[in-house]
Structures are given as structure tokens and as C-alpha cells.
N, CA, C and O atoms as a Tripos MOL2 file, in Angstrom:
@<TRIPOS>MOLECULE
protein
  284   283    71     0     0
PROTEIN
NO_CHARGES

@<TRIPOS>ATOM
      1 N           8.5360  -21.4350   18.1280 N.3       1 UNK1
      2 CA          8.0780  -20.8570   16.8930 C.3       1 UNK1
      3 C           7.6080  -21.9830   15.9720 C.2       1 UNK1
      4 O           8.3440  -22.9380   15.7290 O.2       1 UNK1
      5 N           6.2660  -21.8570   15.4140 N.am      2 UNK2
      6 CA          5.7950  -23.0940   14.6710 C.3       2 UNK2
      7 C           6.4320  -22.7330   13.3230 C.2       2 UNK2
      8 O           7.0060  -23.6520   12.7380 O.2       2 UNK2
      9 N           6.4070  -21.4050   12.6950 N.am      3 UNK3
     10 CA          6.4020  -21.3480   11.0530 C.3       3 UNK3
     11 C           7.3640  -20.2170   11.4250 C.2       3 UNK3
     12 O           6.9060  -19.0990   11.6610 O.2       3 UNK3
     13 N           8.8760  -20.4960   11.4950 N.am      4 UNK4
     14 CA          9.5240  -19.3120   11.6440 C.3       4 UNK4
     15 C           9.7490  -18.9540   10.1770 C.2       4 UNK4
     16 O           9.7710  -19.8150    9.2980 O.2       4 UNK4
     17 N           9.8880  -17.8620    9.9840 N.am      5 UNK5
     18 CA         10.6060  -16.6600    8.9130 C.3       5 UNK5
     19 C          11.2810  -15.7140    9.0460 C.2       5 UNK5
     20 O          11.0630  -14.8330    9.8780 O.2       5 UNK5
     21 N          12.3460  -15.7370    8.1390 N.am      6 UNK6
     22 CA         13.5910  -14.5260    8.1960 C.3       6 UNK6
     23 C          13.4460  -13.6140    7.8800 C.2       6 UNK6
     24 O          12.5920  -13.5260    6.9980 O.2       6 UNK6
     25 N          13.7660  -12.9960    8.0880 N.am      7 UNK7
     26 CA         13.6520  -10.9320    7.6610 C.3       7 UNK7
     27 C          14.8560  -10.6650    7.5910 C.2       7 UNK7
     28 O          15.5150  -10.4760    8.6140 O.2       7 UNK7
     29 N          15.6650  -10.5610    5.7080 N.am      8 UNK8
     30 CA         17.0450   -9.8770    6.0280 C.3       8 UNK8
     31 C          16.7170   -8.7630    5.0650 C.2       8 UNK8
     32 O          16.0780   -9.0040    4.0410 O.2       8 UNK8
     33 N          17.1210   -7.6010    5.3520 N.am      9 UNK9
     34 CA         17.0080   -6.6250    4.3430 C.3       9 UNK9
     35 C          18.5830   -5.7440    4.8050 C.2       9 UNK9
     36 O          19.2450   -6.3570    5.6430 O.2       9 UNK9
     37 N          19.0460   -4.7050    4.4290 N.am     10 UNK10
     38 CA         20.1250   -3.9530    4.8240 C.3      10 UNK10
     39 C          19.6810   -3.2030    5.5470 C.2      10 UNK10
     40 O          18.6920   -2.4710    5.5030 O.2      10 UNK10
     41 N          20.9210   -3.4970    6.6980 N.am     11 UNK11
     42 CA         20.0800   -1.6840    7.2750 C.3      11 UNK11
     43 C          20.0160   -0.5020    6.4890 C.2      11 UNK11
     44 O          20.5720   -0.3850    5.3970 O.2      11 UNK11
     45 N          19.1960    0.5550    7.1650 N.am     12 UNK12
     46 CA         19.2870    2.3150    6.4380 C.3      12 UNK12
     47 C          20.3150    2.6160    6.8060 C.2      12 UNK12
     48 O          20.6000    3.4610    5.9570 O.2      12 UNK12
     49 N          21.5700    2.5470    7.7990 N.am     13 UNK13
     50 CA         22.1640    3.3060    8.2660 C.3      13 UNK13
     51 C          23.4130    2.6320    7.7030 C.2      13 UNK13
     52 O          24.1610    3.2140    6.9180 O.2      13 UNK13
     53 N          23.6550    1.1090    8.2270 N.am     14 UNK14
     54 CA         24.8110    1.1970    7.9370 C.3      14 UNK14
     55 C          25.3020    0.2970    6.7180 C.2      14 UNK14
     56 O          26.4950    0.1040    6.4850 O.2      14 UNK14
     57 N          24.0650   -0.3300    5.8280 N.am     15 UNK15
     58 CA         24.1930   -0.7770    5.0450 C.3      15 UNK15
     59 C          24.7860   -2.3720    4.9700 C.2      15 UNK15
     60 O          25.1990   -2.8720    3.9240 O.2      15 UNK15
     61 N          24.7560   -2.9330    6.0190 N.am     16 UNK16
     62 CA         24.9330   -4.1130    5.7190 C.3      16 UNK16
     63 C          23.4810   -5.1450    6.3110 C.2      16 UNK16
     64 O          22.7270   -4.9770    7.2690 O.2      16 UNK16
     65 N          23.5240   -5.9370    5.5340 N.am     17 UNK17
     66 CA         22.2950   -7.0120    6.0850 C.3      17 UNK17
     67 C          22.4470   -7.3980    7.5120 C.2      17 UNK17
     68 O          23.4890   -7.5370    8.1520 O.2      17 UNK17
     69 N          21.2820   -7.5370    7.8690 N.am     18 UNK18
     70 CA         20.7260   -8.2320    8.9070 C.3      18 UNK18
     71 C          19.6100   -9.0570    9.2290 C.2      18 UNK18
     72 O          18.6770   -8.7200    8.5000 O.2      18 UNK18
     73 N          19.3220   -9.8750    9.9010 N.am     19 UNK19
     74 CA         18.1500  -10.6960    9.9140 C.3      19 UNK19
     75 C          17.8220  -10.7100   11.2270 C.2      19 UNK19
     76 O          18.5330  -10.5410   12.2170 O.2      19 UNK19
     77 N          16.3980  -10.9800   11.1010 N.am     20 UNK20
     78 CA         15.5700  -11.3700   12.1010 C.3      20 UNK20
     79 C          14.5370  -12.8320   11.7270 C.2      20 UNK20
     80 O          13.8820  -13.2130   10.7580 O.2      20 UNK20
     81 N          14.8320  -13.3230   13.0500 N.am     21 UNK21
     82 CA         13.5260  -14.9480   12.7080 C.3      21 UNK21
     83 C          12.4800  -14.4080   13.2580 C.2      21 UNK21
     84 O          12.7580  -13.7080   14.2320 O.2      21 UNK21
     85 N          11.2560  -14.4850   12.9610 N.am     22 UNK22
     86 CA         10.0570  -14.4770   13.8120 C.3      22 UNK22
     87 C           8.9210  -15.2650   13.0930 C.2      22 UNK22
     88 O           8.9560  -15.2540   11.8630 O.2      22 UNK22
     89 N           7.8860  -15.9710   13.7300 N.am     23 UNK23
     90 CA          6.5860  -16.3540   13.4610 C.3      23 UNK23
     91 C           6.2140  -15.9090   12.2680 C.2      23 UNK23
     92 O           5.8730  -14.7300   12.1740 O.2      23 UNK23
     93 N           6.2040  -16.8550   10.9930 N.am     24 UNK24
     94 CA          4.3600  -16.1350   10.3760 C.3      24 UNK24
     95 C           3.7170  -15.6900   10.7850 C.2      24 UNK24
     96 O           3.4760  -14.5000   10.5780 O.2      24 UNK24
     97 N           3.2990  -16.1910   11.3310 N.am     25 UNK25
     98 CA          1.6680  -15.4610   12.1500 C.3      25 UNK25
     99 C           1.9610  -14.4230   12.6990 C.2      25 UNK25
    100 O           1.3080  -13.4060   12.4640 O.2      25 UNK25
    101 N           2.9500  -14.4220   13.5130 N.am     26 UNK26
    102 CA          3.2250  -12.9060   14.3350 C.3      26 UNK26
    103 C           3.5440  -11.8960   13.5700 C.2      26 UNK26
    104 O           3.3560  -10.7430   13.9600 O.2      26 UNK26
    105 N           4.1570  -12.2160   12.1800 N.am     27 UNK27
    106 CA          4.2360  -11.2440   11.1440 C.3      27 UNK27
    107 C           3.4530  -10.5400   10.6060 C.2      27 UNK27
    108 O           3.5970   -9.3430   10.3570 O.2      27 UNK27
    109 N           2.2610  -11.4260   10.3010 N.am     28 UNK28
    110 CA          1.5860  -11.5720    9.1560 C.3      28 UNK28
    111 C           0.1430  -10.3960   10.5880 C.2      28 UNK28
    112 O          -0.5210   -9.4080   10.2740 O.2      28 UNK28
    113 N           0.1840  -10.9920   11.7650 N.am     29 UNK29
    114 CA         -0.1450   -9.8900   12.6870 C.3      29 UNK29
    115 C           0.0690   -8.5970   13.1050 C.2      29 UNK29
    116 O          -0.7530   -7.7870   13.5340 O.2      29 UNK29
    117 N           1.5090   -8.4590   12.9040 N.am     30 UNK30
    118 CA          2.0160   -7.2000   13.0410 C.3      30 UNK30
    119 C           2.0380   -6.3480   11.7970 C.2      30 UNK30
    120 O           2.2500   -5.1370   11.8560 O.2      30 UNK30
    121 N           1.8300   -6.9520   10.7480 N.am     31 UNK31
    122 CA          1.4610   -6.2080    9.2320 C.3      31 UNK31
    123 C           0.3860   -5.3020    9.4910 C.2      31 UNK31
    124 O           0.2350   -4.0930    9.6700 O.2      31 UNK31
    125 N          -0.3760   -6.4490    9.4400 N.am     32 UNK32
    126 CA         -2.4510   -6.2040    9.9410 C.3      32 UNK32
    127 C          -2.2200   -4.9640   10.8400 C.2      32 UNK32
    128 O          -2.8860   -3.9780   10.5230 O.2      32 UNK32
    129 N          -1.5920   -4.8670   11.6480 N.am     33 UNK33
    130 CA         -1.7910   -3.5910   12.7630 C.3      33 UNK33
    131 C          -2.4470   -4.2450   13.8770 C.2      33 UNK33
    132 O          -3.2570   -3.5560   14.4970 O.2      33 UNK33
    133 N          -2.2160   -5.6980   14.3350 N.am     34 UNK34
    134 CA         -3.2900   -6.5210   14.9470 C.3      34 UNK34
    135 C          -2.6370   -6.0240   16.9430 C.2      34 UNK34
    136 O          -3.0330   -6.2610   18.0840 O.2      34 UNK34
    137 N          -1.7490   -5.4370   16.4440 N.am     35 UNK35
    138 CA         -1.2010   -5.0270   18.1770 C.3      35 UNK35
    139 C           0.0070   -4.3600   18.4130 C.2      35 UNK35
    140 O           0.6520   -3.8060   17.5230 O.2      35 UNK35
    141 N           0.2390   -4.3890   19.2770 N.am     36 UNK36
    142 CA          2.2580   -3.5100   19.6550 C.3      36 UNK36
    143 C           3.1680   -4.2050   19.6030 C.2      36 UNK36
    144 O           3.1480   -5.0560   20.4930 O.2      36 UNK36
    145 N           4.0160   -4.2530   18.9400 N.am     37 UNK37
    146 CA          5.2900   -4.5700   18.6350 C.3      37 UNK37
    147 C           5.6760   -5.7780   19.5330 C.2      37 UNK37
    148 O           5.8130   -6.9960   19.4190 O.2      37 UNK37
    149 N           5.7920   -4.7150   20.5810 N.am     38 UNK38
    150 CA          5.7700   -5.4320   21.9550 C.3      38 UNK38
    151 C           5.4690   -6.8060   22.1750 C.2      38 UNK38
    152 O           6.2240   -7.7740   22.2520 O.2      38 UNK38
    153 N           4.1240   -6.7110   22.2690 N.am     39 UNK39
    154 CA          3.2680   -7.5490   22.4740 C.3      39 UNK39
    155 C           3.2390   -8.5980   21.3460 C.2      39 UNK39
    156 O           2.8040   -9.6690   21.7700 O.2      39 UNK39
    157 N           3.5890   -8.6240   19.9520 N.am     40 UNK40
    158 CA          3.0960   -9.4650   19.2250 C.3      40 UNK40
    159 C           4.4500  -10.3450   18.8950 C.2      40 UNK40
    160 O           4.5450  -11.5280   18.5690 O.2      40 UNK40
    161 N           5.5290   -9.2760   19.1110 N.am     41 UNK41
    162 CA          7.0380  -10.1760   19.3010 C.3      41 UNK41
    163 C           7.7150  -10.1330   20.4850 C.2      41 UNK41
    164 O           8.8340   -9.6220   20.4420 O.2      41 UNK41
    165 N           7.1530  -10.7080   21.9550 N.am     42 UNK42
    166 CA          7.9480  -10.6380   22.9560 C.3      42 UNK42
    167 C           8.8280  -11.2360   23.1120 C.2      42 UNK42
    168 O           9.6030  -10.9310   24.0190 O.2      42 UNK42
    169 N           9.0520  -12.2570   22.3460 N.am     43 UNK43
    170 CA         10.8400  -13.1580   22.2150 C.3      43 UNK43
    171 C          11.7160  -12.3800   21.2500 C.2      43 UNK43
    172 O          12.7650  -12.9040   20.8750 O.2      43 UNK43
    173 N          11.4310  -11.3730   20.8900 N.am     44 UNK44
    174 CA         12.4020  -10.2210   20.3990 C.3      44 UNK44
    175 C          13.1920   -9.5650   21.1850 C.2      44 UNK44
    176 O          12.7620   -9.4200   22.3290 O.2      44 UNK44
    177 N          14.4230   -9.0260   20.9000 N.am     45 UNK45
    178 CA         15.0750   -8.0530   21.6330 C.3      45 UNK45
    179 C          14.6030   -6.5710   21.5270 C.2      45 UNK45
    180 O          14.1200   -6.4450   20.4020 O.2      45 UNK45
    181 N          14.5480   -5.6340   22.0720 N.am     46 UNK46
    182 CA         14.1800   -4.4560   21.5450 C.3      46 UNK46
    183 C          14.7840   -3.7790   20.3180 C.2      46 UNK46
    184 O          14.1190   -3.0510   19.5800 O.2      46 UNK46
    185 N          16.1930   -4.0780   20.1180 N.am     47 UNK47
    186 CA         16.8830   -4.0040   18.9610 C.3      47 UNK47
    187 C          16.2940   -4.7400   17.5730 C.2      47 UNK47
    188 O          16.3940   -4.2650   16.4420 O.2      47 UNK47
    189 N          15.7990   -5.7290   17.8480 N.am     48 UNK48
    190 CA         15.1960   -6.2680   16.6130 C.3      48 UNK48
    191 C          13.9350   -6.0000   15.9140 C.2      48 UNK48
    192 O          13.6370   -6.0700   14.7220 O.2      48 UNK48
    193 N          13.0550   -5.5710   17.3000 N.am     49 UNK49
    194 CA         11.6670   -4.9690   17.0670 C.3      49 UNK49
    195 C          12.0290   -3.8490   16.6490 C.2      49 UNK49
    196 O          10.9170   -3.3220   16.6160 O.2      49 UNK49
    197 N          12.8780   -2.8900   16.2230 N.am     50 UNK50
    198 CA         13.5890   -1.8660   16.0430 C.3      50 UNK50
    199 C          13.8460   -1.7790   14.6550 C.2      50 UNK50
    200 O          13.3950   -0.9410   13.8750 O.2      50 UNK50
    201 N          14.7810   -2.9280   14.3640 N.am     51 UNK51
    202 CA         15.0090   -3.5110   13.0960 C.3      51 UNK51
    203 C          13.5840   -3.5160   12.1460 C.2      51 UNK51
    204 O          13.4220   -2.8300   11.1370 O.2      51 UNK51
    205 N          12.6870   -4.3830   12.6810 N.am     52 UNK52
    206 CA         11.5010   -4.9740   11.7750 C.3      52 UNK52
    207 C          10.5700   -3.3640   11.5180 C.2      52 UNK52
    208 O          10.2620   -3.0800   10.3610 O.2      52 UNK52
    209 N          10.1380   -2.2900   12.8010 N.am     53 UNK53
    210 CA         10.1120   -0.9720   12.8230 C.3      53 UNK53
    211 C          10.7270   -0.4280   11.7460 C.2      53 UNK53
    212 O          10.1970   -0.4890   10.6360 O.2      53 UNK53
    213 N          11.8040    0.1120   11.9270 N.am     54 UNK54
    214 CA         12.3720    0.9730   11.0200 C.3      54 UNK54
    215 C          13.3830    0.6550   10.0060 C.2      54 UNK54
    216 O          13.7580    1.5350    9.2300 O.2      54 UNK54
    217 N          13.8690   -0.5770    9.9520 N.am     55 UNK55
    218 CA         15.4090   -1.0470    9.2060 C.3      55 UNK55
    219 C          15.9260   -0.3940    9.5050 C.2      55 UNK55
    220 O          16.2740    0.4070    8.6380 O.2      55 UNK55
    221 N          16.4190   -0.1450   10.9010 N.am     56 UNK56
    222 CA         17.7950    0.0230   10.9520 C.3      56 UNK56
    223 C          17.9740   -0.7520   12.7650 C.2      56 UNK56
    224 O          17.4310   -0.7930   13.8680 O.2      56 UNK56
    225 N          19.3620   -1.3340   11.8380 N.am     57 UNK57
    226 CA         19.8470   -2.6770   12.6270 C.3      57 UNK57
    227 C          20.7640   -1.3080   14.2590 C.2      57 UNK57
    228 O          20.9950   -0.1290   14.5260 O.2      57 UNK57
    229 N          20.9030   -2.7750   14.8000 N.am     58 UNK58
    230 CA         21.1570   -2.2920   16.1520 C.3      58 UNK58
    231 C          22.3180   -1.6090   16.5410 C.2      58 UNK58
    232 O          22.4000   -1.0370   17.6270 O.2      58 UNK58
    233 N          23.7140   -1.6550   15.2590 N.am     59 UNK59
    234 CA         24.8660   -1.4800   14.7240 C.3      59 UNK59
    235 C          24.5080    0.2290   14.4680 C.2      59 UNK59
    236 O          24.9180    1.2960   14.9270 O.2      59 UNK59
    237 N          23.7070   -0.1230   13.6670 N.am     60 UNK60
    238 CA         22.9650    1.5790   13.1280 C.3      60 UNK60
    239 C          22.7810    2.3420   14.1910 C.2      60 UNK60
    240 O          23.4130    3.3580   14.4790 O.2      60 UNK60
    241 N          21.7690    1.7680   14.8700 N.am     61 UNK61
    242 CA         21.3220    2.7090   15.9480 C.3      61 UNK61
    243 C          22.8750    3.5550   16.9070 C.2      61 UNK61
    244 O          22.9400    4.7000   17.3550 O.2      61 UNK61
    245 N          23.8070    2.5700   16.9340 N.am     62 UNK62
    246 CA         24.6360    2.3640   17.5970 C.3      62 UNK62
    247 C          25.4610    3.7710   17.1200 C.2      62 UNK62
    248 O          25.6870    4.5910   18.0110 O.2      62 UNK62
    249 N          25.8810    4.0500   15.8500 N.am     63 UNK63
    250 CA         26.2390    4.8070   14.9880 C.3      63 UNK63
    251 C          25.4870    6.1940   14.8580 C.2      63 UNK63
    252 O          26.2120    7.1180   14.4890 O.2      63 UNK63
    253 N          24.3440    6.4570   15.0640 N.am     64 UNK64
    254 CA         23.1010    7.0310   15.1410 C.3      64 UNK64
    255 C          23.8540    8.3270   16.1760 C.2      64 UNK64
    256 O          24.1930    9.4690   15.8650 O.2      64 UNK64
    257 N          23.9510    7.4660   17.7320 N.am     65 UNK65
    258 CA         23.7290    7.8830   18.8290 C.3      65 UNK65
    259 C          25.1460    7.7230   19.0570 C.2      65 UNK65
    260 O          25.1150    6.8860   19.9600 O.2      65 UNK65
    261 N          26.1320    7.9160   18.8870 N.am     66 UNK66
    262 CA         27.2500    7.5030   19.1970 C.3      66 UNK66
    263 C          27.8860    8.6510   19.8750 C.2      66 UNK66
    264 O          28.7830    8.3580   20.6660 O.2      66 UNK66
    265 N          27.5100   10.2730   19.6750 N.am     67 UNK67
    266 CA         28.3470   11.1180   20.2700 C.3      67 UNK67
    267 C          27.3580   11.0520   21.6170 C.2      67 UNK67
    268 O          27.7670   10.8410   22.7580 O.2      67 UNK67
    269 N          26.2130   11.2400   21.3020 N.am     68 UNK68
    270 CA         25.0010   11.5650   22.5470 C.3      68 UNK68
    271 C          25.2930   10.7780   24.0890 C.2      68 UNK68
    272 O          25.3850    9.6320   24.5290 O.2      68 UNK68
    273 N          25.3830   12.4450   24.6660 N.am     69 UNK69
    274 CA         26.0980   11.8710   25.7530 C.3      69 UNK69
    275 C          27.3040   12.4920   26.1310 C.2      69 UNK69
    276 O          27.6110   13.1920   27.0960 O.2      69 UNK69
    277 N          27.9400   12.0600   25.1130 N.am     70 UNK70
    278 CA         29.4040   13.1890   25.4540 C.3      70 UNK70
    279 C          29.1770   14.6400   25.7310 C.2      70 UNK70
    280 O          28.2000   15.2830   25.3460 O.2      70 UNK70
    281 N          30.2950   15.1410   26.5190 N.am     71 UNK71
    282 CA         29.9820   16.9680   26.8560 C.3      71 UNK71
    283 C          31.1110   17.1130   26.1070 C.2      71 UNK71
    284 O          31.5630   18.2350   25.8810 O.2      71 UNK71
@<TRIPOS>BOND
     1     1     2 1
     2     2     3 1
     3     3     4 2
     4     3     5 am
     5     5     6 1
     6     6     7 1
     7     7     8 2
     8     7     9 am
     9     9    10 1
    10    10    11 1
    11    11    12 2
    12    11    13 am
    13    13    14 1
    14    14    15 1
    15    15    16 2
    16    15    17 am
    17    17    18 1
    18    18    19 1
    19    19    20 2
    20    19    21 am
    21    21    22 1
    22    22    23 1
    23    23    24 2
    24    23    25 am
    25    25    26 1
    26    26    27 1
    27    27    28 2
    28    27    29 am
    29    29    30 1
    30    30    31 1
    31    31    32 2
    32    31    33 am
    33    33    34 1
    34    34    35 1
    35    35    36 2
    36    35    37 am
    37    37    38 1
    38    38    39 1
    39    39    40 2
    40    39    41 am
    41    41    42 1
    42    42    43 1
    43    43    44 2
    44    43    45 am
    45    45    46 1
    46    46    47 1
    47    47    48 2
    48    47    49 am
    49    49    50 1
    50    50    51 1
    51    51    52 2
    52    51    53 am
    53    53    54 1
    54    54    55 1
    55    55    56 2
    56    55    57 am
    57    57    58 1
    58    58    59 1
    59    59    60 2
    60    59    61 am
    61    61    62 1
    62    62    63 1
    63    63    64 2
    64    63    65 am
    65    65    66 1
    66    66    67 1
    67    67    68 2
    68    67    69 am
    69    69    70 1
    70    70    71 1
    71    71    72 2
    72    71    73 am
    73    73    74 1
    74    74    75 1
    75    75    76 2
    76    75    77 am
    77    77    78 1
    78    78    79 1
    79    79    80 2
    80    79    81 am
    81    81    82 1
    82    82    83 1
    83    83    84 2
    84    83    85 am
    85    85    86 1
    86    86    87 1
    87    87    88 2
    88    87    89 am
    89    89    90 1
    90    90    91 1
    91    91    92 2
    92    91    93 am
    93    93    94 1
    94    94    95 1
    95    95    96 2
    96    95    97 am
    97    97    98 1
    98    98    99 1
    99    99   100 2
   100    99   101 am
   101   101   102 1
   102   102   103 1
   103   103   104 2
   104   103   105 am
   105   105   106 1
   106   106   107 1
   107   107   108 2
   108   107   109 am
   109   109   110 1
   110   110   111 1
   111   111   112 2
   112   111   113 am
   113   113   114 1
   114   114   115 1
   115   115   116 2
   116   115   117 am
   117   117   118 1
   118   118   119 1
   119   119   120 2
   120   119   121 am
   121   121   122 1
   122   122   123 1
   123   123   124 2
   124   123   125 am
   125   125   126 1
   126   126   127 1
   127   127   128 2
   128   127   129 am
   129   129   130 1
   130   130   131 1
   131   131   132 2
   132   131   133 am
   133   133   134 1
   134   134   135 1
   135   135   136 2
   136   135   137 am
   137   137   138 1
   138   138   139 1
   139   139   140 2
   140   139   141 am
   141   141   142 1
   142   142   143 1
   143   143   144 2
   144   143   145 am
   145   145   146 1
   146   146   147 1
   147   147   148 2
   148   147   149 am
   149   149   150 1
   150   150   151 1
   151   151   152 2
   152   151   153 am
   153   153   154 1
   154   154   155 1
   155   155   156 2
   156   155   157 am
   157   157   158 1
   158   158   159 1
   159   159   160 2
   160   159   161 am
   161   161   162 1
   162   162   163 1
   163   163   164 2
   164   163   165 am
   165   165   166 1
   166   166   167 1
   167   167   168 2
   168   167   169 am
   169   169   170 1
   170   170   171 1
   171   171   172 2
   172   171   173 am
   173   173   174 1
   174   174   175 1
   175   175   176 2
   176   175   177 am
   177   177   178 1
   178   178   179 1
   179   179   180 2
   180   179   181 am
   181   181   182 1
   182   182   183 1
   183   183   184 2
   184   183   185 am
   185   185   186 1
   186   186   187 1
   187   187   188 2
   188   187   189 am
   189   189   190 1
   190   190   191 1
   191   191   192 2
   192   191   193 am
   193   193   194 1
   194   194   195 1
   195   195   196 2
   196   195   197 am
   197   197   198 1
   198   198   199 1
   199   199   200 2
   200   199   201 am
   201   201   202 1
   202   202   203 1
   203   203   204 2
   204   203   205 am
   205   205   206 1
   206   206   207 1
   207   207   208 2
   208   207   209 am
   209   209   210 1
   210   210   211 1
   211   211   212 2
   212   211   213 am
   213   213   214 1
   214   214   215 1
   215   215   216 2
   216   215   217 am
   217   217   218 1
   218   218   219 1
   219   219   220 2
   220   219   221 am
   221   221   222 1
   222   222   223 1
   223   223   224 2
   224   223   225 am
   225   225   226 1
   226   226   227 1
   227   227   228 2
   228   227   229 am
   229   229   230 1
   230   230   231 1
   231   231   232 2
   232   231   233 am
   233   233   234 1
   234   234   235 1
   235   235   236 2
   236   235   237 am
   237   237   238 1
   238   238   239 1
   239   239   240 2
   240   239   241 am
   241   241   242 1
   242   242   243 1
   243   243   244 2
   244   243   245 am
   245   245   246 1
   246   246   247 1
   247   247   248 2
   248   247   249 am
   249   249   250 1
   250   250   251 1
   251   251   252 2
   252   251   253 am
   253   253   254 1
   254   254   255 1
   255   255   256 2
   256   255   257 am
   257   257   258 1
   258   258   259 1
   259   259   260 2
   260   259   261 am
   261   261   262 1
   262   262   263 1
   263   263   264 2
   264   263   265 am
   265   265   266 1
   266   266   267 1
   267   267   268 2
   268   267   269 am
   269   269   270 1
   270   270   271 1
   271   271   272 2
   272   271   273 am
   273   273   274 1
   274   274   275 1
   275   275   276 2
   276   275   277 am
   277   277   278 1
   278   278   279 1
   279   279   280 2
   280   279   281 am
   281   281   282 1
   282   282   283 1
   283   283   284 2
@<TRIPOS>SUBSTRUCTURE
     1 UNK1         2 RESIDUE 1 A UNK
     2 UNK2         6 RESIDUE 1 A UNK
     3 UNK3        10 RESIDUE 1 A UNK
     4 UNK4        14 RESIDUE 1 A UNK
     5 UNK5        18 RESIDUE 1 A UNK
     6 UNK6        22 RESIDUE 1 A UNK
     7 UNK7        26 RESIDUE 1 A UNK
     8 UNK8        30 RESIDUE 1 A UNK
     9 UNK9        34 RESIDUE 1 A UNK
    10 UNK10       38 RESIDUE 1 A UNK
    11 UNK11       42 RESIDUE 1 A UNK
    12 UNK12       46 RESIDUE 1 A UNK
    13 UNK13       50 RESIDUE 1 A UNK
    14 UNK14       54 RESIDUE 1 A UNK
    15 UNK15       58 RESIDUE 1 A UNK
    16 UNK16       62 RESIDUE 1 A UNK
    17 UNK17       66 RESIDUE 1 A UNK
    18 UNK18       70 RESIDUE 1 A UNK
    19 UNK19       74 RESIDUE 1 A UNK
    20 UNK20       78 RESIDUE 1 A UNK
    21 UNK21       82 RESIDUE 1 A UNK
    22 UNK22       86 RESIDUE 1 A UNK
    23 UNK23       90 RESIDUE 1 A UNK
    24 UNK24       94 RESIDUE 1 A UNK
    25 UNK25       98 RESIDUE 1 A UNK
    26 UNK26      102 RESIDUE 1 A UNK
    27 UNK27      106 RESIDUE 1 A UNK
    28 UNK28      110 RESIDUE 1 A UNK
    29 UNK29      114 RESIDUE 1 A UNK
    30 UNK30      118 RESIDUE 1 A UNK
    31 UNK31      122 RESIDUE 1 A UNK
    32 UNK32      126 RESIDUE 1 A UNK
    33 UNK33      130 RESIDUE 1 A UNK
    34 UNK34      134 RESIDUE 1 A UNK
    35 UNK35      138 RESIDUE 1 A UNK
    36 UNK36      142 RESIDUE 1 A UNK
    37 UNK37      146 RESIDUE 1 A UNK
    38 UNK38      150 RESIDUE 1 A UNK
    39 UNK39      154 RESIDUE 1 A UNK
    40 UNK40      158 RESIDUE 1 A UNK
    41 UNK41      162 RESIDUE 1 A UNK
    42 UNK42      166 RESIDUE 1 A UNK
    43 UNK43      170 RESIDUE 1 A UNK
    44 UNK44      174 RESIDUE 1 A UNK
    45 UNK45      178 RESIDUE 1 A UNK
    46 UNK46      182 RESIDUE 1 A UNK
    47 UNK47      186 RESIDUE 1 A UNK
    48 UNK48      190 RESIDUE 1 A UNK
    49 UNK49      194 RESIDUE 1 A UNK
    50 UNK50      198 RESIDUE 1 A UNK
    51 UNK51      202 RESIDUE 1 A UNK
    52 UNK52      206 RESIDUE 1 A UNK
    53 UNK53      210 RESIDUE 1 A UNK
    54 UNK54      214 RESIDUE 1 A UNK
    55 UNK55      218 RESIDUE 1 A UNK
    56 UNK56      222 RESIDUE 1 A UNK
    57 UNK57      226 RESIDUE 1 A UNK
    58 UNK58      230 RESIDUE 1 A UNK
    59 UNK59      234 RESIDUE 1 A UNK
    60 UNK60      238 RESIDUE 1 A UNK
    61 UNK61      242 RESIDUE 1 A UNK
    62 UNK62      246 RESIDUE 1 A UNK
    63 UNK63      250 RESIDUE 1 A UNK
    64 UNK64      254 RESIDUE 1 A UNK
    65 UNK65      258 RESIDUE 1 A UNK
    66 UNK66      262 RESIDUE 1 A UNK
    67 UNK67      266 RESIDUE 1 A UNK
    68 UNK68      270 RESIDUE 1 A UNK
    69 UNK69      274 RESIDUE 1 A UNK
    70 UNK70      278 RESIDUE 1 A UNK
    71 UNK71      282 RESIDUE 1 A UNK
């Protein structure tokens, strides 16, 4: 990463901060609409591209989905 930057905001769900590092540029790309998530942060986890997506951290999601599944 040449120009990393942090991303902490709270999650929606469960309310505590979290961060993500990623690229300027890849940011400042994925703002633009310059490509897929995917593609513009592949040293991301899917949880984090998740994070930067929607704010809500991976804890959240976790909380989200927590009965799903059970019978």
C-alpha cells in the first residue's frame, strides 16, 4: 500500500468502532464507482469490504445472523 488510510466509523449494528486500512487511490476509486468492491480492494477480507459497503462491522453481521440456521 503506497498511501494507506483508515476508515473508523461505528458500526450500525453494534455500535462500536472499527477500522479498516486501505489505499487512497483505491478509495478515492471505489467512491468514483470506478469498479467492484472486489476488484478494487482484493487485499480485503470480505468482512471489511462489507464494513466500507454498509458500516456494519463483521461482529454486526455476526449478531445480524446469529439465529439463522437454527430449527
Amino acid at each position: 500500500m503506497q498511501n494507506p488510510v483508515n476508515i473508523t466509523e461505528n458500526c450500525r449494528v453494534t455500535g462500536e468502532a472499527y477500522s479498516v486500512t486501505v489505499d487512497s487511490g483505491d478509495l478515492e476509486r471505489y467512491k468514483n464507482g470506478d469498479g467492484l468492491i472486489q476488484n478494487i480492494f482484493p487485499y480485503l477480507n470480505a468482512g471489511d469490504r462489507e464494513f466500507i459497503k454498509t458500516g456494519i462491522s463483521p461482529k454486526g453481521w455476526e449478531i445480524m445472523f446469529a439465529d439463522e440456521g437454527e430449527d
